[in-house]
C-alpha positions in Angstrom: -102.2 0.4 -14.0 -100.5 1.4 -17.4 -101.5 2.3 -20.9 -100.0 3.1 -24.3 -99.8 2.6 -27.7 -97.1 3.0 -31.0 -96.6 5.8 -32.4 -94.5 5.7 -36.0 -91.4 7.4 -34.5 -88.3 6.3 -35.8 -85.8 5.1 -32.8 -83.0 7.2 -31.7 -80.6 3.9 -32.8 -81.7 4.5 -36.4 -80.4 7.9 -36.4 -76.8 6.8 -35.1 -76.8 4.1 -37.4 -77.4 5.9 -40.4 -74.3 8.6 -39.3 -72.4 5.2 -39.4 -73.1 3.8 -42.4 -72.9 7.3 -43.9 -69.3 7.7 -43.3 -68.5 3.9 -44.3 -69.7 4.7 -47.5 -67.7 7.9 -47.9 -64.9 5.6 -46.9 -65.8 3.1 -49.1 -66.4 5.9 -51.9 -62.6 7.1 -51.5 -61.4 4.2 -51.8 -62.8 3.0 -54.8 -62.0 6.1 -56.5 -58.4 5.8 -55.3 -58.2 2.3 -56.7 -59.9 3.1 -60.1 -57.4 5.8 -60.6 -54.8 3.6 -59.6 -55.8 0.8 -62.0 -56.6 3.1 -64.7 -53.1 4.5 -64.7 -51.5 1.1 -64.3 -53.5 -0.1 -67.9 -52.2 3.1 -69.0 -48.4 2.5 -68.6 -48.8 -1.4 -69.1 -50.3 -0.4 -72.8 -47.7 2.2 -73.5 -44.7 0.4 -72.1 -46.5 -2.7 -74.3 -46.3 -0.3 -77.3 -42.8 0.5 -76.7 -41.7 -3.0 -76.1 -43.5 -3.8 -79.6 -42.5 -1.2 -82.1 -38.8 -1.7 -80.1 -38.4 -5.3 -81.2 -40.5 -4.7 -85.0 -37.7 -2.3 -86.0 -35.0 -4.8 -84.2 -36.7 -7.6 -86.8 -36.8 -5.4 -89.7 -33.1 -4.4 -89.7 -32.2 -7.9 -89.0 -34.5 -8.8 -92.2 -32.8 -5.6 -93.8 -29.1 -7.1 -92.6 -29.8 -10.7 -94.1 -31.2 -9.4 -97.7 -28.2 -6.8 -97.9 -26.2 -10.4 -97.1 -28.3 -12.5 -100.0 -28.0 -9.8 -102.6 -24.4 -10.2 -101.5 -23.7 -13.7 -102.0 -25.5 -13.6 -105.1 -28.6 -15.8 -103.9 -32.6 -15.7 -103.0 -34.3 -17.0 -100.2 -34.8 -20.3 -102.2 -31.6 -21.1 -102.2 -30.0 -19.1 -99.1 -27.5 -21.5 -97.1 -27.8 -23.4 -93.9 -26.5 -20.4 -92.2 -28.9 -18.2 -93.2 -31.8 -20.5 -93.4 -30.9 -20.8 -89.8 -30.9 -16.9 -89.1 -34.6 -16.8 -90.7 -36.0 -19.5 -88.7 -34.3 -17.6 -85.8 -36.3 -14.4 -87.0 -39.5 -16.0 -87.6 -39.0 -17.8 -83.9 -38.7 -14.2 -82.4 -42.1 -12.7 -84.6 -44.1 -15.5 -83.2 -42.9 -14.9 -79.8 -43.7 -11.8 -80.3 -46.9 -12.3 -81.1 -47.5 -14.1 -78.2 -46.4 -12.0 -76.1 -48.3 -9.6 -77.3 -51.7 -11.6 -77.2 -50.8 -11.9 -73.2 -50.5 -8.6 -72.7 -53.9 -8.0 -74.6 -55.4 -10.7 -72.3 -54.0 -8.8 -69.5 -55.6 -5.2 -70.3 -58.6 -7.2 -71.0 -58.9 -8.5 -67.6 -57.7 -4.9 -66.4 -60.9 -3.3 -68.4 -63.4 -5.9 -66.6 -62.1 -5.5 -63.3 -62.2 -1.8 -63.9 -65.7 -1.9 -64.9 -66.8 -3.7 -62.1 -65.2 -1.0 -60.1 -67.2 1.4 -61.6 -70.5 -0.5 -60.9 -69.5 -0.9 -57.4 -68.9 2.8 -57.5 -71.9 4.0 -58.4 -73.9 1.4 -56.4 -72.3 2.6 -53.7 -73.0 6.3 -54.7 -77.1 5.1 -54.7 -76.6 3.8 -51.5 -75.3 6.9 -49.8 -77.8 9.3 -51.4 -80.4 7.1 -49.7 -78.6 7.0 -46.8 -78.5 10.9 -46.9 -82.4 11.3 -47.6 -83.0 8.8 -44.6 -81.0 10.7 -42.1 -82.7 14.0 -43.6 -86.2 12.3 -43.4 -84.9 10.9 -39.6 -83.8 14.8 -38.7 -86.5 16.1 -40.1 -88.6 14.0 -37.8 -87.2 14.7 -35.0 -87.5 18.5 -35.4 -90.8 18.0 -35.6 -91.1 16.0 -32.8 -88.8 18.4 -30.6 -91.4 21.4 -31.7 -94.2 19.2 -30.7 -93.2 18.6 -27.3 -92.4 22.7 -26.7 -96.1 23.2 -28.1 -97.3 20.5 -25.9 -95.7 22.1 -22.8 -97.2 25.2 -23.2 -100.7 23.9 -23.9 -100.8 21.8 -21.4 -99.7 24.8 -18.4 -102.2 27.1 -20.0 -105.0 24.0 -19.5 -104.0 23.3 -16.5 -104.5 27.1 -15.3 -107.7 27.3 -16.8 -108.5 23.4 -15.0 -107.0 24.4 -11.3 -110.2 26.4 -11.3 -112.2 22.7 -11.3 -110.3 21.4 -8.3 -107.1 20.0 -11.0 -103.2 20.4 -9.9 -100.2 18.8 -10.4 -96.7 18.0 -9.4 -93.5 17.3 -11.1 -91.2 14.6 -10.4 -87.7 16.0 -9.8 -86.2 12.9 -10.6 -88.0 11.3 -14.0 -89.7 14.6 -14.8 -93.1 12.8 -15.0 -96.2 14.7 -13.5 -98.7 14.3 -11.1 -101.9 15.2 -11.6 -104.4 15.8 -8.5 -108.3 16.3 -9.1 -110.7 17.3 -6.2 -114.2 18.7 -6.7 -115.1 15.0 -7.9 -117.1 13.2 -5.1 -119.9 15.7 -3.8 -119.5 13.6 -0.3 -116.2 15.0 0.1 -115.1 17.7 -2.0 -110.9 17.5 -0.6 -110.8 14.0 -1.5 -107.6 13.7 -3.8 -108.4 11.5 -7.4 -104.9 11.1 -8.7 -102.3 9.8 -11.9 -99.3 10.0 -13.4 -98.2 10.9 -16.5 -94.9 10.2 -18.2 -93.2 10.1 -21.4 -91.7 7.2 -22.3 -88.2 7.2 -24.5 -90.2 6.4 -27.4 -92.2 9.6 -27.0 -95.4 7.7 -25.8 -98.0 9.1 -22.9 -98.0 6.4 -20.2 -100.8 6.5 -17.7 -99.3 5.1 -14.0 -100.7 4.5 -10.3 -104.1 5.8 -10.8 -105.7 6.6 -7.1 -108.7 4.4 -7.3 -107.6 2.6 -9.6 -109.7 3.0 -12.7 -110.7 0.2 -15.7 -107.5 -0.8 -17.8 -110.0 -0.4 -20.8 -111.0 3.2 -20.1 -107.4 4.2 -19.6 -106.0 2.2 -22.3 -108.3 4.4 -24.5 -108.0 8.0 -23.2 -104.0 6.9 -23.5 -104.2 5.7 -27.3 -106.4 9.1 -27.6 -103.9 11.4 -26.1 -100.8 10.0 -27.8 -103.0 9.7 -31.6 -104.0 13.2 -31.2 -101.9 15.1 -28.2 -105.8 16.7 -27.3 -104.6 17.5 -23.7 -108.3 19.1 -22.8 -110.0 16.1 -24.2 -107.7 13.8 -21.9 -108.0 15.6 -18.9 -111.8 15.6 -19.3 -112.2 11.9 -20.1 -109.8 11.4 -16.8 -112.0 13.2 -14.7 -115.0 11.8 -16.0 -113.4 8.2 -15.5 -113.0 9.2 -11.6 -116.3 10.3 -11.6 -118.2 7.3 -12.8 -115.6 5.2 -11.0 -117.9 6.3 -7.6 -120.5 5.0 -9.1 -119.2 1.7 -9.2 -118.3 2.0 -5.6 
């Protein structure tokens, strides 16, 4: 015959899995700051070489313009009446602003795609950052809980020898398994026909830190135990739960 209940104790997985999402998202962290420094220094020398490129072919165009009215003044003529030659040479100029211009407008384009994607990168970034700090408070909360739960079961211990002591006086002993540490417990003083007989149960704790009530000798009502279980692992009263088992041995004489 068994009994327990939940208790809201986070899972040992949980705290495993949140050391492994933790250093993903450092991973992930470095690496988004390695790639936003990487793309912010690319923009930077795609703007300045841009720059360069620009102001290198404006003063190219403006001594050519300078060349060809040094060669008008010359001849004696305007742009109105330049030749075929040099009507040629201007078109030639005007071909080279405009592709220019163009040229430029795609490289604009380009550091306007490199702004967005670096923007995004950013948001990614500090989504990122959110999720790790509540990844951090999670595994704090999850430590934190366990602590307390590691303290409980040191408290428990020691309440539950000193009971014991003060309980062997009422005919109660009990005896540790060596192998799944669970314990034994032994009443006698119970039936007044015959005071050595042995009323007996065991107690374990299960890996999700539950009480689990076993191989009651007589058996006893799944509804008694059930509750003196739910009892015991709600509020850890060790003298209360010893009590209600004895009394549960008691009346179950009654029924015999």
């Amino acid at each position: 015959m068994t009994a327990a209940t939940s208790r809201s104790i986070p899972p040992q997985s949980v705290l495993g899995f949140t050391h492994t999402a933790l250093s993903k998202l450092k991973e992930s962290r470095e690496l988004l700051l390695q790639y936003v420094q990487h793309k912010t220094s690319e923009i930077d020398s795609i703007q300045k070489q841009n720059e360069i490129s620009f102001e290198k072919q404006q003063q190219e165009i403006r001594l050519k313009l300078t060349e060809l009215k040094r060669i008008q003044r010359q001849r004696g003529c305007n742009r109105n009446d330049a030749n075929a030659d040099d009507g040629t040479e201007v078109e030639g100029i005007q071909q080279q602003q405009e592709a220019l211009r163009e040229k430029q407008h795609d490289v604009e384009r380009e550091l306007a795609n490199f702004h967005l994607e670096n923007k995004n990168v950013s948001k990614m970034l500090l989504v990122t950052k959110e999720e790790e700090k509540v990844a951090f408070t999670k595994a704090e909360q999850v430590r934190k809980s366990k602590e307390r739960i590691e303290k409980a079961k040191l408290i428990s211990v020691e309440e539950l020898t000193i009971g014991l002591v003060k309980y062997r006086e009422l005919g109660l002993d009990f005896i540790k398994s060596e192998d799944s540490g669970a314990l034994m417990f032994q009443f006698t003083k119970i039936d007044h026909r015959d005071a050595h007989r042995v009323f007996e149960f065991t107690l374990k704790i299960t890996d999700d830190d539950l009480y689990l009530v076993e191989d009651c000798s007589p058996d006893l009502e799944q509804r008694v135990v059930m509750k003196l279980a739910d009892e015991l692992n709600r509020t850890e009263d060790y003298p209360f739960f010893m009590r209600g088992m004895r009394r549960a041995f008691r009346d179950s004489l009654e029924l015999d």
